[in-house]
Structure formats: C-alpha cells, structure tokens
C-alpha positions as CSV (number, residue, x, y, z in Angstrom):
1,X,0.0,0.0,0.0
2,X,1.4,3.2,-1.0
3,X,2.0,6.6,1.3
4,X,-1.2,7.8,-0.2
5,X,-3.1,5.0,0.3
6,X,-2.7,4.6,3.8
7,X,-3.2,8.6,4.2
8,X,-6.5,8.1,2.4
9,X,-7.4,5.1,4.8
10,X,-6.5,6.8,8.2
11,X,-8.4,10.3,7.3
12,X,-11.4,8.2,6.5
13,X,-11.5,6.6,9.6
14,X,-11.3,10.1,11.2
15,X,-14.3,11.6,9.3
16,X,-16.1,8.4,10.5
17,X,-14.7,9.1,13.9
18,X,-16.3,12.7,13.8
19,X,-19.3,11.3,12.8
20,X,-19.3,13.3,9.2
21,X,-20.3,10.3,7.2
22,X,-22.2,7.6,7.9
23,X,-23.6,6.2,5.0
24,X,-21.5,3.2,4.1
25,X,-21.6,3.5,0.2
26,X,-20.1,7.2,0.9
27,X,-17.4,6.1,2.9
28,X,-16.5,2.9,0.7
29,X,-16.3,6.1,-1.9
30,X,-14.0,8.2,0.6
31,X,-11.5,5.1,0.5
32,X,-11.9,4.4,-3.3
33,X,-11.1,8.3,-4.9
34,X,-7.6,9.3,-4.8
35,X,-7.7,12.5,-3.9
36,X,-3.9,13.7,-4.5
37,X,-4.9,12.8,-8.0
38,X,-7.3,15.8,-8.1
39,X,-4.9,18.0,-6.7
40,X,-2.0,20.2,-8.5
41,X,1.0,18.3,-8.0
42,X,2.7,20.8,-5.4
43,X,0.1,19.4,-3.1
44,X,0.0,16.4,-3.0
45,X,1.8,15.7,-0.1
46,X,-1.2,17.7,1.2
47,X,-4.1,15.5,-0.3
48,X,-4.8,14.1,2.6
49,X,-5.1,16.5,5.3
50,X,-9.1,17.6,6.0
51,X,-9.0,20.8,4.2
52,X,-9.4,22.9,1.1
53,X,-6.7,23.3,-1.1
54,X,-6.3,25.5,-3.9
55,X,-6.7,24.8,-7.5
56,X,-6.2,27.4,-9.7
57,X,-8.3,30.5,-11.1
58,X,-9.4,31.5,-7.4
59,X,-10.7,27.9,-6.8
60,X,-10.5,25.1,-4.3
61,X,-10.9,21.6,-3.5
62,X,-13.4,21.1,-0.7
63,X,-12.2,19.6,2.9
64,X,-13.0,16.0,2.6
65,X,-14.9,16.1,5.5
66,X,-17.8,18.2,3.8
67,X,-17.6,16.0,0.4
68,X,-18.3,13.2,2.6
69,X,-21.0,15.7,4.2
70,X,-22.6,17.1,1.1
71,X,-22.2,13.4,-0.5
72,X,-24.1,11.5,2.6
73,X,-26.5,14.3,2.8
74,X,-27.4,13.9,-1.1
75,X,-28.8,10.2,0.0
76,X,-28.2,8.9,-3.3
77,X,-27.8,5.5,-5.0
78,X,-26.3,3.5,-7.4
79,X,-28.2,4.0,-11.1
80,X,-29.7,8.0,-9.5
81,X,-29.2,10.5,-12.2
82,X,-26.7,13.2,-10.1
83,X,-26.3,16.9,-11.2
84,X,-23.0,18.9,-10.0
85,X,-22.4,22.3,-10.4
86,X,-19.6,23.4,-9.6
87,X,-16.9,20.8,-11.3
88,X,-13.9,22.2,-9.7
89,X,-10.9,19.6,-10.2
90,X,-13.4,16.3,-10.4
91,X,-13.1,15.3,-7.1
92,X,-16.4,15.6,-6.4
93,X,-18.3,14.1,-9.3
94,X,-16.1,11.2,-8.9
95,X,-16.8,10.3,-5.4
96,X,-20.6,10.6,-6.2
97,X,-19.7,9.0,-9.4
98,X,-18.3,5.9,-7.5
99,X,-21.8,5.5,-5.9
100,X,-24.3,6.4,-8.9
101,X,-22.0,5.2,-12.2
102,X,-20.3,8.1,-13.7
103,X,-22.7,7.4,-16.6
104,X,-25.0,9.2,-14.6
105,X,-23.4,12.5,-13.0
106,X,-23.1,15.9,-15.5
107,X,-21.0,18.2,-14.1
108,X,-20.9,22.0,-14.9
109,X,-18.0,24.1,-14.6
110,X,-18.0,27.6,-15.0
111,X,-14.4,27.7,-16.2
112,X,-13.4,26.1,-19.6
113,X,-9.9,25.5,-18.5
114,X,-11.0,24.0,-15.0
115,X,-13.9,22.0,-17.0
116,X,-11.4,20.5,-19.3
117,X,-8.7,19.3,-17.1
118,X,-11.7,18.0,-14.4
119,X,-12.9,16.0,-17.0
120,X,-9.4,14.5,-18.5
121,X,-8.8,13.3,-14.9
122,X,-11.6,11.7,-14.3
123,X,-12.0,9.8,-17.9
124,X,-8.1,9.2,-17.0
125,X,-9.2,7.5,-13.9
126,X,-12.0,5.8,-15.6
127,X,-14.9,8.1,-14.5
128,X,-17.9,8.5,-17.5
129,X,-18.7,11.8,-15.8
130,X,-20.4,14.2,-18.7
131,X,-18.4,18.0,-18.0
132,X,-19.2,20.9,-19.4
133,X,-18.6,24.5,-19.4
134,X,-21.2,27.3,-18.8
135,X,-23.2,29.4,-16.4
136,X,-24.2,26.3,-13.5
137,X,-26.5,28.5,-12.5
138,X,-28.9,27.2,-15.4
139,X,-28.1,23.4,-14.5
140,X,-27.9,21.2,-17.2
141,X,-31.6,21.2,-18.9
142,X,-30.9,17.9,-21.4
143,X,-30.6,15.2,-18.8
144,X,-33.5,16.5,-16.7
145,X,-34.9,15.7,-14.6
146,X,-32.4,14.6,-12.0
147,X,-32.5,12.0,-8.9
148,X,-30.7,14.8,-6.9
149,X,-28.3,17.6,-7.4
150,X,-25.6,19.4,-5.3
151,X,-23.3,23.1,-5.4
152,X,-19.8,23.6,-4.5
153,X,-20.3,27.0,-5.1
154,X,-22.6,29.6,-3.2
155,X,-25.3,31.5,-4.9
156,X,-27.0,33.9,-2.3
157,X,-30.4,32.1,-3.2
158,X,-30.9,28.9,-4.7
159,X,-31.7,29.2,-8.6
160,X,-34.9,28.0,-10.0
161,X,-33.5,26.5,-12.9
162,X,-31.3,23.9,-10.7
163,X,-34.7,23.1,-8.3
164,X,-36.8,23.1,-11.8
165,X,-34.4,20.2,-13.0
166,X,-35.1,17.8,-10.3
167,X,-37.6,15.5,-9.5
168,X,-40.8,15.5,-7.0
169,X,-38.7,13.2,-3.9
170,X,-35.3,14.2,-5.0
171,X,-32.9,16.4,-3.0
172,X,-30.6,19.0,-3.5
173,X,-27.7,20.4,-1.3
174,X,-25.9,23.6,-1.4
175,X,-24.3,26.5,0.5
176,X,-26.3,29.2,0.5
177,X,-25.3,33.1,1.2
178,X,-23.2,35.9,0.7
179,X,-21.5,36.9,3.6
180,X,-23.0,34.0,5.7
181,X,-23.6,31.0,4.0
182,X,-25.6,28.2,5.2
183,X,-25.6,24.5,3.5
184,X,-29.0,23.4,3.2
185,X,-30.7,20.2,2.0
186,X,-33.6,21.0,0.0
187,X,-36.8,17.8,-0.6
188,X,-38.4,18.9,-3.1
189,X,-42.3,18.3,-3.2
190,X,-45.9,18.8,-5.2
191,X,-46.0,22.0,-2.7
192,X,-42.6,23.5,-2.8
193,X,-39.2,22.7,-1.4
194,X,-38.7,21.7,2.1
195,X,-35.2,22.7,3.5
196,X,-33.7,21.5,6.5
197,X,-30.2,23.5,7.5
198,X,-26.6,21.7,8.6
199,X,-24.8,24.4,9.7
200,X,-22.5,27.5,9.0
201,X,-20.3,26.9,5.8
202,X,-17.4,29.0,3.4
203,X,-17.4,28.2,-0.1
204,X,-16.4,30.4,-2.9
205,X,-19.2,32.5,-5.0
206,X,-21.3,31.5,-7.1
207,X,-19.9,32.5,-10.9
C-alpha cells in the first residue's frame, strides 16, 4: 500500500470518527477516490489533510470532510441520475460517481480550462462523468430531470433553474449566502421545497 493510500485510509477513519459520514456506500467512496490525483502536483503531499486546497483561477478543493458531508446528505444511489455544479478539479463528481455510475453524473463548470482538465482526470481515472462549461447557475436542462443535485459553489439564493431540473422526492444540497452562507438540504415536493439547514459553511461564489 502506498503513502497515499494509507493517508486516504487513516483520514477516512477520522471523518467516521467525527461522525461526518455515515452512509457506508459514501465512505467505501471516501476510500476508493484518490484524492492527490485531483490536486496540483505541489500538493500532493497535502491531499490528505481535511482541508481545502487551492486549484487554480481562485478555486478550491473542498475539505474531505464536507464532500463526505454534502455526498451522505445527497442520500443517493447507485443508477440516480446526479447533477453537480460546480466541477472544480473532479473530485467531487467522482466520489458521487463511485456510488451512482459516472454514466449518470453531468458536471458544470464555469471555467473552460478547470472544465477540461476535471474531465481529462476523471476519464483518465475511468470516470464517465459528462463536464461541461457554462453558467451552473442554469443546471444542465438535457438530462432533466435529476435523482438529486448538489453546489460547490454559493449563490445567495438557490436558482430555480437547478430546483426546476429535479424530480418530486429528489434532493438538493448547497451552500447558501453571501457573507453567511448556510448548506442546506432542500426535498423537493408537489407544494414546494422543504429545506432542512446543517450548519454555518465557506465556499467560494457563485460564478
């Protein structure tokens, strides 16, 4: 087992520890994405460590602890339909894609460099995951409607386009805010959306 294997192993165990994840599928993901594979090569040595890391153009990698988060929050399973926004570096839409099939995760990036290298990495690592480039804020309309969909990105309200584009049952969970930001799982139903807060979070804005 390599250095960054057993790195990957020991801070799974401690976001199990702290009680972030539960959900087994999401923490056989947790073991199964390498994460330093993600990250520029100048941290690597700092893939494993629960934080963000930088990624270029402003942008970061989320802690692990609030992908495993997010991801157990999401409640999804293998053959949902998944709808990121947000595509960052990959990581991600492949830790949701271990769990769904990457056949069934589209990923939008705002940035077309960040979009293409996210999704050279992941076919690299054999991830199907569909990534574009555009404005997230408009989801991804063609594979509607989704199973469930997620940000890595705050908007200081959730958009209607993203809510529009998933199903009656299915969830979505973002940050939320400007200043302040919330994350919030939203159910949506025949009446509305229900939305249950997990907390004070920091991501970067909304493009």
């Amino acid at each position: 087992m390599s250095n960054h294997d057993r790195n990957r192993q020991a801070l799974v165990d401690r976001l199990v520890d702290h009680e972030y994840v539960s959900d087994p599928a999401v923490i056989e993901a947790l073991r199964s994405v390498p994460r330093h594979a993600f990250v520029p090569e100048g941290s690597r040595g700092r893939a494993y460590e629960d934080r963000p890391l930088p990624i270029g153009e402003d942008q970061t990698i989320s802690a692990p602890h609030m992908v495993g988060l997010m991801t157990d929050l999401l409640d999804v399973v293998a053959g949902d339909t998944v709808l990121e926004v947000g595509t960052g570096c990959g990581y991600h839409a492949a830790v949701v894609a271990e769990i769904v099939g990457g056949e069934n995760v589209y990923s939008v990036e705002y940035s077309e460099s960040l979009a293409e290298t996210a999704r050279e990495q992941l076919h690299e690592l054999g991830y199907a995951v569909a990534v574009r480039s555009g404005d997230g804020s408009q989801g991804w309309p063609a594979h509607a409607p989704y199973d469930a969909a997620y940000l890595t990105c705050a908007p200081s309200e959730l958009p209607a386009a993203i809510h529009g584009q998933v199903r009656t049952g299915g969830r979505i969970v973002a940050p939320i805010g400007d200043h302040r930001q919330h994350l919030y799982r939203y159910t949506k139903t025949d009446a509305g959306l229900d939305r249950e807060s997990h907390g004070a979070v920091r991501f970067v804005p909304m493009r």
